[in-house]
Every structure is written in structure tokens, then in C-alpha cells.
C-alpha positions, 0 to 999 in steps of 0.5 A: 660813293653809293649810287641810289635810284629813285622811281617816283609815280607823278602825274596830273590826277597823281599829283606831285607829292610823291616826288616832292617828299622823295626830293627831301630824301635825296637832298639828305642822301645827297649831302652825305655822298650818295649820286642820286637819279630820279626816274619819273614819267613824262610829266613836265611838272615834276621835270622842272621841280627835280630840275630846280633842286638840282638831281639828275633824273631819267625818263620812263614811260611809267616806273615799272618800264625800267630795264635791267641795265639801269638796276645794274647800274645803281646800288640801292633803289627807292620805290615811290610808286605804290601798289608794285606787282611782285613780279617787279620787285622780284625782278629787282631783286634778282639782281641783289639790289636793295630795295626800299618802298614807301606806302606800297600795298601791292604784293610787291611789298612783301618782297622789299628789304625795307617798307615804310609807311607812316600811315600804318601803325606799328602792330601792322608790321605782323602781317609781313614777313619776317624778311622785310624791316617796317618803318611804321607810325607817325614817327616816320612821316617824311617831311622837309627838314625845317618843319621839325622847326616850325613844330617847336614854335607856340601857336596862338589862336583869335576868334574868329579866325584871322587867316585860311591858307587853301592848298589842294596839292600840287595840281588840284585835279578837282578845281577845289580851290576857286569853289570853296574860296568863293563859298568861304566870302559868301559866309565871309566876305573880308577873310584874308586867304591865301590860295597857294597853286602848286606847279601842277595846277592849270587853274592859275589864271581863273584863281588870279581873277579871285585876287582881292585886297584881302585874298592873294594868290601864291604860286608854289613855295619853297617855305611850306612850313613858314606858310601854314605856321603864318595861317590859322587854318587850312584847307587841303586834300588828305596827302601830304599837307595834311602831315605837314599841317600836323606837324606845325600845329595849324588846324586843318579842314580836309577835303579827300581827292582819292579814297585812301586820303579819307582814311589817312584824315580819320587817323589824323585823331582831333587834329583835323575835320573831314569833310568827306571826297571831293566829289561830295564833301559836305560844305555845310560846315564852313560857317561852323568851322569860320567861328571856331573858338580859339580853344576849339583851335588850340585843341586840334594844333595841339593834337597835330603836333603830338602826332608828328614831330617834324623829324622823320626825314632824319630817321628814315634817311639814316634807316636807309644808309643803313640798309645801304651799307 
């Protein structure tokens, strides 16, 4: 049985996705016989999410406090924790264990085995050396397992829209979501919306008070795909809902919480609107986005799903195993 470290960065401004997409890596990892260790900072949060999903997990003052003893101890190690310095990775190395990064631009990436990064396209891979194997492209967004689902299912779209999920990551480090729910009844006062509070965010009970007949309130979910199928539109940050969005064809109005998030959005290439940062997004298309036409709709569901398929959790699992073997 392969042991496999996973070192994921998480905190409140971090946000949870990295340990999130990380759990669904590890579930297929698991299944197929690997004993898997999560080793995260002190961040309670992302403790009882791992906690919950059952895996083994170790805490670190931050991810590049790990020890020489503990690298010794595993197989194959999987990075989530972006921008690593190629000392640490070197140091990795030294002890020739395989070493799989996801979406790292430190100098570090030049010395993985394996780089994946579903936010560059494939020609990117040239400015690598030829010692590192890139997964590159939309084809390896990393996704639960049952998206790949809810992306064969139709999408059908009235005018105007019937229903807004509001999801601003797992913490919302910005306090979006009551902001513009507010500003969204100004413009319409009986939309039905669904505010979805990931299991950072410290905001719960100012969004309770939002609750109406027709806005309710949803604290974290484990059927991610089923809730943005079920909506016809929503709002989000420019991370890892964005992709999932894409994926099951449901329109997305991106409002950035970190500056590589409004790149990621301008990608997205018809299946989303970016409203700009958090900081200064511009409200002033909301009424514009409310009355969008049922074409208009189709259109940017339509090009989410031609972008990303759902699959990519398989394809990179079994890129891993691979390396691994």
C-alpha cells in the first residue's frame, strides 16, 4: 500500500478550496488503496471538513514546516500550497520522493515530477523543463466525482431568472454575500435566492437575519452540483465554484476575491461575467444580469460545459498512480 502525503495551504483569507479539491483526489486515492495524510495548518475549519471525510491528517505550522522525518516516512506527496521556493522542493527531492504540484507558480515548480494547473493552456508547458510532465488545460480541473453527472443533464432557462445561488467560497473573507443580496431585492424584491455559507464563514448569523419566504439560507453542502444545477444563475468568487459552475452549465456573475481569480474568470470565455474585485466590483450590472434573456443564458451554459466536462478528478488520479508507480 503506497503512502501519499497531501500538504494543502488553508486559512480564512486562503480559503478552503484547496483542501476541498485535495479531499476529492484522496477519496479516489483511497478507494484504490493508498493510506492518505493530509497535513494542513491550525485552522479549524478545514480540520473537521478532513475530520468528516474520514483521513488522517497532521498539523503544521505552515506547509513548508515539514520535516525530514515525515517525507521519509511517505511515498508520493502532493503539493497544494502554490508558490514553493525551490529550496523546499529540493529538499523533497533529496529524498527521492515523487512530488506532484497543483497550480504552483513559485520556482519550485520547476523542479516537481508532475505540474498540474487547469488554468494554463497546454502550450505553457514549454517554458518548463523537459524533467517536469505538465497537466495542463481545462481537461484537468479537478472536480467531485459526480459533476461529470450533472454536466450530461439539459439546462433549461425562463426569463426572467427564476432562481440565484450566492456562494462567495468557503469563507467569504470580504462579507459579499449579505451586500449584494441586499443589493439584488433592491432591483427585485421576491427573487427566490439561495445563500450558501461555506464552513468558514463567520457571517452566519448576519445572513440568518436575510431569511425570508423567498431567500434561505444553506450552510455548506455536500451536493455541490445538484445546488448550482437547481439555480439558474450564481454569484461566486473566481475559484473553484467558478469550475464547477462551468461544469454543470449554470451562468456565473464572478465577483474576484484575490487578483489571479480575475484572470482565471477572463478565461472562462462566454461562460461567465466579471464583475471586477471584490474590493470595487461594478454593481451597476445587476439589473442587466436579472433580465438576462433565456438565450443570453443558454449561451453562457452552453460554453461552461464545452470548456469543462466534469472528468478531470479520473484523469489526474490516474496521472498520479502512474507516477507513483
Amino acid at each position: 500500500m503506497s503512502k501519499i502525503g497531501i500538504f494543502c495551504k488553508t486559512s480564512f483569507s486562503q480559503g478552503m478550496g484547496h483542501v476541498v479539491r485535495q479531499s476529492h483526489i484522496a477519496k479516489i486515492l483511497q478507494d484504490r488503496g493508498a493510506e492518505v495524510t493530509f497535513f494542513i495548518p491550525d485552522y479549524p475549519p478545514a480540520q473537521t471538513w478532513l475530520d468528516q471525510c474520514r483521513f488522517l491528517r497532521k498539523t503544521l505550522k505552515d506547509p513548508l514546516s515539514v520535516t525530514a522525518k515525515d517525507i521519509a516516512l511517505l511515498d508520493l506527496i502532493l503539493l497544494d500550497i502554490q508558490d514553493t521556493p525551490e529550496t523546499f522542493i529540493k529538499n523533497i527531492a533529496q529524498n527521492n520522493k515523487p512530488v506532484v504540484s497543483f497550480e504552483d507558480l513559485g520556482e519550485g515548480r520547476n523542479h516537481v515530477n508532475l505540474l498540474i494547473d487547469c488554468n494554463l493552456d497546454e502550450e505553457k508547458s514549454a517554458e518548463l523543463p523537459n524533467r517536469v510532465q505538465t497537466l495542463f488545460s481545462n481537461r484537468y480541473c479537478v472536480l467531485a466525482q459526480n459533476f461529470a453527472t450533472f454536466h450530461a443533464k439539459k439546462r433549461e432557462f425562463s426569463n426572467p431568472i427564476e432562481s440565484v445561488l450566492i456562494t462567495m467560497g468557503g469563507t467569504d473573507p470580504h462579507s459579499l454575500t449579505g451586500s449584494l443580496t441586499e443589493k439584488l431585492l433592491q432591483i427585485q424584491p421576491e427573487l427566490p435566492i439561495t445563500l450558501l455559507a461555506g464552513p468558514g464563514c463567520e457571517n452566519i448569523p448576519a445572513l440568518k437575519n436575510l431569511q425570508t419566504k423567498t431567500v434561505k439560507l444553506l450552510e455548506s453542502t455536500s451536493q455541490m452540483a445538484q445546488t448550482l444545477f437547481d439555480h439558474d444563475a450564481v454569484f461566486c468568487s473566481g475559484g473553484v465554484t467558478l469550475d464547477e459552475a462551468m461544469a454543470v452549465g449554470t451562468p456565473a456573475f464572478v465577483i474576484n476575491q484575490v487578483s489571479h481569480q480575475e484572470l482565471k474568470t477572463k478565461r472562462a470565455q462566454g461562460a461567465a461575467m466579471n464583475l471586477g474585485m471584490a474590493e470595487s466590483w461594478n454593481e451597476s450590472r445587476l439589473p442587466e444580469i436579472l433580465n438576462a434573456s433565456p438565450e443570453t443564458l443558454k449561451k453562457m451554459s452552453q460554453a461552461g460545459k464545452s470548456l469543462i466536462d466534469g472528468k478531470g478528478l479520473i484523469r489526474v488520479v490516474d496521472a498520479i498512480e502512474r507516477l507513483g508507480s
